[in-house]
ZAMARLO-634421 format. One record per residue: chain; residue number from 1; y, z, x of N, C-alpha, C in turn; residue in three letters. Coordinates in pm, 1 decimal, always signed. Layout:
R,chain,resi,n_Y,n_Z,n_X,ca_Y,ca_Z,ca_X,c_Y,c_Z,c_X,resn
R,A,NUM,Y,Z,X,Y,Z,X,Y,Z,X,ALA
...
This chain:
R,chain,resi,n_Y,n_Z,n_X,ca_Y,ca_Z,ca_X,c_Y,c_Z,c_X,resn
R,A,1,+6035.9,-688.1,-604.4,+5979.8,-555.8,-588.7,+6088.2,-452.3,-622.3,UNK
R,A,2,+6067.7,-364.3,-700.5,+6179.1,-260.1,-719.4,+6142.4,-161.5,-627.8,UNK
R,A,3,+6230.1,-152.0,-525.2,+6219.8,-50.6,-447.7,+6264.2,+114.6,-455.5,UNK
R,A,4,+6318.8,+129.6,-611.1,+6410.9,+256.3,-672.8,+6265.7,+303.4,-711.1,UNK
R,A,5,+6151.9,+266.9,-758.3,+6053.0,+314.1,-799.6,+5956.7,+351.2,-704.3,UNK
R,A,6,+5989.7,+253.2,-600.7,+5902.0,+306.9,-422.9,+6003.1,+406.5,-355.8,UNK
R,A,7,+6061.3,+458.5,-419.5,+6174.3,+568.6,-329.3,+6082.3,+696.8,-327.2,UNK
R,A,8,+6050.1,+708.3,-425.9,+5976.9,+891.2,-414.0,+5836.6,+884.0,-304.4,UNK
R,A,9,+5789.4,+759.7,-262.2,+5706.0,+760.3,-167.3,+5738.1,+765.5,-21.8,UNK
R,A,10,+5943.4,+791.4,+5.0,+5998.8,+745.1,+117.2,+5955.5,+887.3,+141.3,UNK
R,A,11,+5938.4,+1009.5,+68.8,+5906.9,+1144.3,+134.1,+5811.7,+1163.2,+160.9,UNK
R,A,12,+5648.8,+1093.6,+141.9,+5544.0,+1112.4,+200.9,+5519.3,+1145.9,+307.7,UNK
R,A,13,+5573.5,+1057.4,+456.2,+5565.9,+1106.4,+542.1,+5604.3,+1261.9,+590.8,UNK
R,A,14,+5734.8,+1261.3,+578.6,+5783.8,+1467.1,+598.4,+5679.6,+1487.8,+502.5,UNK
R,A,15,+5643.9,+1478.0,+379.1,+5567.5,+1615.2,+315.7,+5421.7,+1592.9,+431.4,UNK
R,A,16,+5358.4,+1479.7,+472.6,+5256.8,+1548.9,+534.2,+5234.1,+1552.3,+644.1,UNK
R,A,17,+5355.2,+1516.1,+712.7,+5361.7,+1646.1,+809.3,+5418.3,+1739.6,+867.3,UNK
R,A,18,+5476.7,+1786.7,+749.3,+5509.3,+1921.8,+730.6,+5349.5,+2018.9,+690.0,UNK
R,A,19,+5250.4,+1925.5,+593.1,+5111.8,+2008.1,+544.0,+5044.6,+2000.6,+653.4,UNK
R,A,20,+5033.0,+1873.9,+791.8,+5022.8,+1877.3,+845.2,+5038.1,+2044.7,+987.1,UNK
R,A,21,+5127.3,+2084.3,+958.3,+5203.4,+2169.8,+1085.1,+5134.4,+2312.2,+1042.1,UNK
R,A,22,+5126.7,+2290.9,+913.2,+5065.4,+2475.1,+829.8,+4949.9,+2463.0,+789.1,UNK
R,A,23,+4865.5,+2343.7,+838.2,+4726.3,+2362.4,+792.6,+4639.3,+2426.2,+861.8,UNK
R,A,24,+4525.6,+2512.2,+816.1,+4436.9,+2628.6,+866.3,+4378.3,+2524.2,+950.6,UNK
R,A,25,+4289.8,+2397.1,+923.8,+4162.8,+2375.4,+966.3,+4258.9,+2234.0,+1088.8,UNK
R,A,26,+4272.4,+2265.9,+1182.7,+4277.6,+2096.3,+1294.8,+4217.6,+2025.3,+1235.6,UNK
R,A,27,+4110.5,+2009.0,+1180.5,+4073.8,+1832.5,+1111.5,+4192.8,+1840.7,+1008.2,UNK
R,A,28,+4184.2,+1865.2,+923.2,+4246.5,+1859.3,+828.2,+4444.4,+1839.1,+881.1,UNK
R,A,29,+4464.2,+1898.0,+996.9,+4594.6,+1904.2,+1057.3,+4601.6,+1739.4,+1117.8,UNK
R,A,30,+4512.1,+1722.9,+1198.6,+4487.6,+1574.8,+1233.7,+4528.6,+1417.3,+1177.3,UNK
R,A,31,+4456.2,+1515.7,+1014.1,+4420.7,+1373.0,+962.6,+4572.9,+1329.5,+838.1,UNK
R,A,32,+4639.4,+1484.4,+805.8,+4763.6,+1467.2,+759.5,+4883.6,+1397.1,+863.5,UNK
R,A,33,+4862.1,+1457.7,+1009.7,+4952.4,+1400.3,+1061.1,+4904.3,+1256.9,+1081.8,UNK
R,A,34,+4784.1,+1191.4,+1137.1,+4788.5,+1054.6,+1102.5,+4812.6,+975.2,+972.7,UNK
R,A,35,+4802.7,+989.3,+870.0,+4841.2,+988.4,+749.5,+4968.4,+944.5,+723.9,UNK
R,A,36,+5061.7,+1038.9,+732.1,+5164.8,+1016.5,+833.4,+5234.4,+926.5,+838.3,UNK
R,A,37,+5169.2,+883.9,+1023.8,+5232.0,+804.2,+1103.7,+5223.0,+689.9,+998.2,UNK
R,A,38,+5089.9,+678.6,+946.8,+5070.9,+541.9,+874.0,+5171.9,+527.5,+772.9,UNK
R,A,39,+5241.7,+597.7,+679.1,+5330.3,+584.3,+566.6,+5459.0,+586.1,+661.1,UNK
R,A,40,+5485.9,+635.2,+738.9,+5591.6,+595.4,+861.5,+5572.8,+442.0,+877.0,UNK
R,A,41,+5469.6,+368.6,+938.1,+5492.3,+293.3,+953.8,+5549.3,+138.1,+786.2,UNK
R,A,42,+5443.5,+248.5,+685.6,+5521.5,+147.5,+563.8,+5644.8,+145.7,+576.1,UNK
R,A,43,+5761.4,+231.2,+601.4,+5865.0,+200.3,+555.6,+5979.5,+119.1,+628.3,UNK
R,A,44,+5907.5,+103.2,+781.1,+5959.2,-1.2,+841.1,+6030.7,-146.0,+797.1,UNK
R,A,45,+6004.4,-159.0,+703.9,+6048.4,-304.0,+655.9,+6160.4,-261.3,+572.3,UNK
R,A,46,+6136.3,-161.5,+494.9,+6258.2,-116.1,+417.9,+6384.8,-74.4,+449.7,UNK
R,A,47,+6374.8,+11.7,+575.0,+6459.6,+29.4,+696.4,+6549.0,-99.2,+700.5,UNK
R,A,48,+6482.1,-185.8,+747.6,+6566.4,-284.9,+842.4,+6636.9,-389.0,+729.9,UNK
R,A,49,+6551.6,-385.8,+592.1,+6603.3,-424.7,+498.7,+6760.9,-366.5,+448.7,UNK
R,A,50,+6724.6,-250.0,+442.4,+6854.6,-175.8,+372.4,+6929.6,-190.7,+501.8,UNK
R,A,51,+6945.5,-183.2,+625.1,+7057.2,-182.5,+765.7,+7069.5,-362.6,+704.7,UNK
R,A,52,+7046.7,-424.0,+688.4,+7097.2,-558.3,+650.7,+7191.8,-555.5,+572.4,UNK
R,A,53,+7181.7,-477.3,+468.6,+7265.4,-489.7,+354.4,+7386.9,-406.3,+367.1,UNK
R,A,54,+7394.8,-343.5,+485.9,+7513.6,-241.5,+489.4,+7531.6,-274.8,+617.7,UNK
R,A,55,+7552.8,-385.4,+667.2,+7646.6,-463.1,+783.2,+7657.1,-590.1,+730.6,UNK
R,A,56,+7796.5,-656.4,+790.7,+7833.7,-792.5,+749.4,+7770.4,-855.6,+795.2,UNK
R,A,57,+7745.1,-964.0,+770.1,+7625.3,-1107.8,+787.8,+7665.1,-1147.5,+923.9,UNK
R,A,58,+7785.1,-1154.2,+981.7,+7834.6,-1195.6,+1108.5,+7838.5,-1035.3,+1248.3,UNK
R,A,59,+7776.9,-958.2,+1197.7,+7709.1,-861.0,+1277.2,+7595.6,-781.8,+1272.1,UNK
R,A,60,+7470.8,-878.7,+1217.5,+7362.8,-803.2,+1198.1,+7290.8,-794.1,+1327.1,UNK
R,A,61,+7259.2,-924.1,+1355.0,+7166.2,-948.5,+1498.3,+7206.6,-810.8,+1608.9,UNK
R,A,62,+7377.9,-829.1,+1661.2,+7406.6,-691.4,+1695.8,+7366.1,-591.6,+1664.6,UNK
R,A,63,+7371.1,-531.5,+1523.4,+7327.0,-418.1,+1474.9,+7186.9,-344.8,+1452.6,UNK
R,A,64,+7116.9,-510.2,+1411.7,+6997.9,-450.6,+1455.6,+6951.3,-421.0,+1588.1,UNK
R,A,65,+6995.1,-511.0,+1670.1,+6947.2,-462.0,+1841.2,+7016.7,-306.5,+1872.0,UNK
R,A,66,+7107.2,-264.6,+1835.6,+7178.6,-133.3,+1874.1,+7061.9,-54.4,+1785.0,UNK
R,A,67,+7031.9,-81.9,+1674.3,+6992.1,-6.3,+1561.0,+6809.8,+40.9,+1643.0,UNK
R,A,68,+6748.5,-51.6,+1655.6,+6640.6,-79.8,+1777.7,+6619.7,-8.7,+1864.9,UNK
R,A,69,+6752.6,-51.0,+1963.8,+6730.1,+8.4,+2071.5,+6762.6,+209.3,+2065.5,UNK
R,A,70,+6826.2,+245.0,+2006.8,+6819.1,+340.2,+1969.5,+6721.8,+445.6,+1861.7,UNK
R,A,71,+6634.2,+338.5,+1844.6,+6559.5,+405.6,+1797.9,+6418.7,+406.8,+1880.6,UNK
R,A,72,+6379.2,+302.8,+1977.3,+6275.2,+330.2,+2058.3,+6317.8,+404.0,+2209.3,UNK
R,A,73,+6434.4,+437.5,+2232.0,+6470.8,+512.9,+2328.2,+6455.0,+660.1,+2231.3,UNK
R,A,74,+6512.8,+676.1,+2146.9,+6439.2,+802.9,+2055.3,+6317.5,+858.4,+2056.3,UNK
R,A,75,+6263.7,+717.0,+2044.1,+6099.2,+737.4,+2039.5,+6058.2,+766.6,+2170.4,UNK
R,A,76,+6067.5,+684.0,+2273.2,+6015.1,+707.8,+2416.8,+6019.2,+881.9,+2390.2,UNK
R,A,77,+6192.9,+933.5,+2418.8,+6199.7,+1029.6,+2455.7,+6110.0,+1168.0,+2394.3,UNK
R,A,78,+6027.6,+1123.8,+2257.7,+5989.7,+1211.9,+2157.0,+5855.5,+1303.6,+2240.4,UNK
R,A,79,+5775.1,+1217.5,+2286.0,+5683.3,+1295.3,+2349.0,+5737.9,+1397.6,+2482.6,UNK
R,A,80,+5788.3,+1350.7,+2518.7,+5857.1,+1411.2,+2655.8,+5889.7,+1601.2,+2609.8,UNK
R,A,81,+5969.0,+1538.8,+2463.1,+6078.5,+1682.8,+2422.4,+5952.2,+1752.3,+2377.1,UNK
R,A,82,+5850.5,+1681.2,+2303.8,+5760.2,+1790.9,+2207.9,+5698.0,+1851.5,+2277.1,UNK
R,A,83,+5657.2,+1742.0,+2446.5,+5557.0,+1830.9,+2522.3,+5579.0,+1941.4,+2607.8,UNK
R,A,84,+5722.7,+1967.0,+2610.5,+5855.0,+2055.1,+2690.8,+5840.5,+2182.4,+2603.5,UNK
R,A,85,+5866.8,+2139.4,+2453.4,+5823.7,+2284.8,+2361.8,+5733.9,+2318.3,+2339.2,UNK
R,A,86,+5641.3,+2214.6,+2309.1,+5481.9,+2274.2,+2321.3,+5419.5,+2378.9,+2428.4,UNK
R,A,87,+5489.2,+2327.5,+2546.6,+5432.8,+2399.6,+2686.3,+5496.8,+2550.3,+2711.0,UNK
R,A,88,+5644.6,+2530.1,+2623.3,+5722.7,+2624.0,+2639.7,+5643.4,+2732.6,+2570.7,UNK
R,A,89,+5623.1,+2706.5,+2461.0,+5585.5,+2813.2,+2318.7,+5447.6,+2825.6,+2337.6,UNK
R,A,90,+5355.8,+2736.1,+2362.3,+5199.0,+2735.2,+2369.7,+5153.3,+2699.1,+2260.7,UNK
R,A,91,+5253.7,+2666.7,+2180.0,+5131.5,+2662.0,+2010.2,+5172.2,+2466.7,+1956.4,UNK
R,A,92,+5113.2,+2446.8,+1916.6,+5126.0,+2285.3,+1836.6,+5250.1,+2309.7,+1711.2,UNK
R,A,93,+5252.0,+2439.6,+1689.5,+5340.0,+2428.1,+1585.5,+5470.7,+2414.0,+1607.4,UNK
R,A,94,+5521.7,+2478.9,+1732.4,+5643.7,+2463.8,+1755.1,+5691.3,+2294.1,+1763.4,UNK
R,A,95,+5617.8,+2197.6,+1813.5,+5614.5,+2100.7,+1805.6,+5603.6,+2025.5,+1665.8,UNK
R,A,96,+5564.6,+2030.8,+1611.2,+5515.8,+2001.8,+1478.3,+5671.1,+2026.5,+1334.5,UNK
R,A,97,+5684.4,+2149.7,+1375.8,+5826.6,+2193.0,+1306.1,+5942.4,+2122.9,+1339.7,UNK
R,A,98,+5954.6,+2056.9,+1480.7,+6019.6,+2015.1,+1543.7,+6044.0,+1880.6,+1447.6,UNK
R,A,99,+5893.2,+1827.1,+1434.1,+5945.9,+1699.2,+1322.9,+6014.4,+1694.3,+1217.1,UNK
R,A,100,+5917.2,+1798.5,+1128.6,+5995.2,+1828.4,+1027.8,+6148.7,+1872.7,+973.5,UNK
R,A,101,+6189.0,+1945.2,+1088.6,+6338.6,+1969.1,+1098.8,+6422.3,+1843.8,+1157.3,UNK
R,A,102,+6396.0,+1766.7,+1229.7,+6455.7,+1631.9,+1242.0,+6428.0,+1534.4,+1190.9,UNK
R,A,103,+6340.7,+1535.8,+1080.4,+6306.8,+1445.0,+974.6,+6401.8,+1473.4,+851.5,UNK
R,A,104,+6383.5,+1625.2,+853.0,+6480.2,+1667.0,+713.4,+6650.8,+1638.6,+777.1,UNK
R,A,105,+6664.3,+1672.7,+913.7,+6811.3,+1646.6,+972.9,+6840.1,+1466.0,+943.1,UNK
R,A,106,+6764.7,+1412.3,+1003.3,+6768.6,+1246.4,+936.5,+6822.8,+1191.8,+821.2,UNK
R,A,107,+6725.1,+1267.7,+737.3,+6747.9,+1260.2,+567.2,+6906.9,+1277.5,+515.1,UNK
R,A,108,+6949.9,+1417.8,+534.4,+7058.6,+1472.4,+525.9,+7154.1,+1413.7,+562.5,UNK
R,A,109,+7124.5,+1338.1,+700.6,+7245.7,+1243.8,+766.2,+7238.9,+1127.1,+630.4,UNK
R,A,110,+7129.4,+1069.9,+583.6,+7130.8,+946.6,+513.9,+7216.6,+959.5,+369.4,UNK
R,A,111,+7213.6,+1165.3,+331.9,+7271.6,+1162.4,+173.1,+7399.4,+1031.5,+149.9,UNK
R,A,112,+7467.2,+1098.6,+237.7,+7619.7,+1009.7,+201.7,+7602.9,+852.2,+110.4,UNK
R,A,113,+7463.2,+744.4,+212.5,+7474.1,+679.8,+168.9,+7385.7,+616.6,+52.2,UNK
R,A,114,+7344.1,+725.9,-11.0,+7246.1,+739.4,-142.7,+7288.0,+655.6,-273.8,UNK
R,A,115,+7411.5,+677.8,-305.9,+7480.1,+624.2,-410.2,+7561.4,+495.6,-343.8,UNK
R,A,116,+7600.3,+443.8,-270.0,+7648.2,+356.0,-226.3,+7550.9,+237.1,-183.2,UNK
R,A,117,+7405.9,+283.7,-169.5,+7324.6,+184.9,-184.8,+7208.5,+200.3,-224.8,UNK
């Protein structure tokens, strides 16, 4: 599988829901952010693929459990924070932006290792 040609689909998720966060109609807001989650969940395999290839063979098991566990303690905590700003601000959007800016913060963290793998 060439995965250099499945790269421009790694932005699907941020673009929709980011269209998600500025859309007029809630259905339509709904169904981008589930949308979404679902292309979120494609890239799961690719993830754990590429963290393979950028740790040594004699510390993956480690890495992935750190890699894991830090990312579903992330997750736990996600509803908690959105529903803290949501309540704060009153609107879905403040929440919503919230992704998008730590999706694009994510990304940004990942430039460095763009060319190196």
């Amino acid at each position: 599988m060439n995965l250099r040609a499945l790269g421009a689909f790694s932005s699907l998720p941020f673009a929709l829901t980011f269209l998600g966060a500025i859309a007029a109609n809630l259905y339509a807001a709904a169904g981008l952010i589930a949308l979404s989650s679902g292309f979120w969940g494609l890239t799961v395999p690719a993830v754990y693929a590429i963290l393979l290839q950028m740790v040594p063979q004699s510390v993956a098991a480690q890495t992935t459990g750190i890699f894991n566990g830090i990312a579903n303690t992330v997750g736990a905590m996600a509803p908690l924070v959105m529903g803290t700003l949501i309540g704060a601000t009153g609107t879905f959007n403040a929440g919503l932006f919230l992704l998008v800016g730590v999706s694009l913060a994510g990304s940004a963290a990942l430039l460095p290792l763009l060319r190196r793998y």
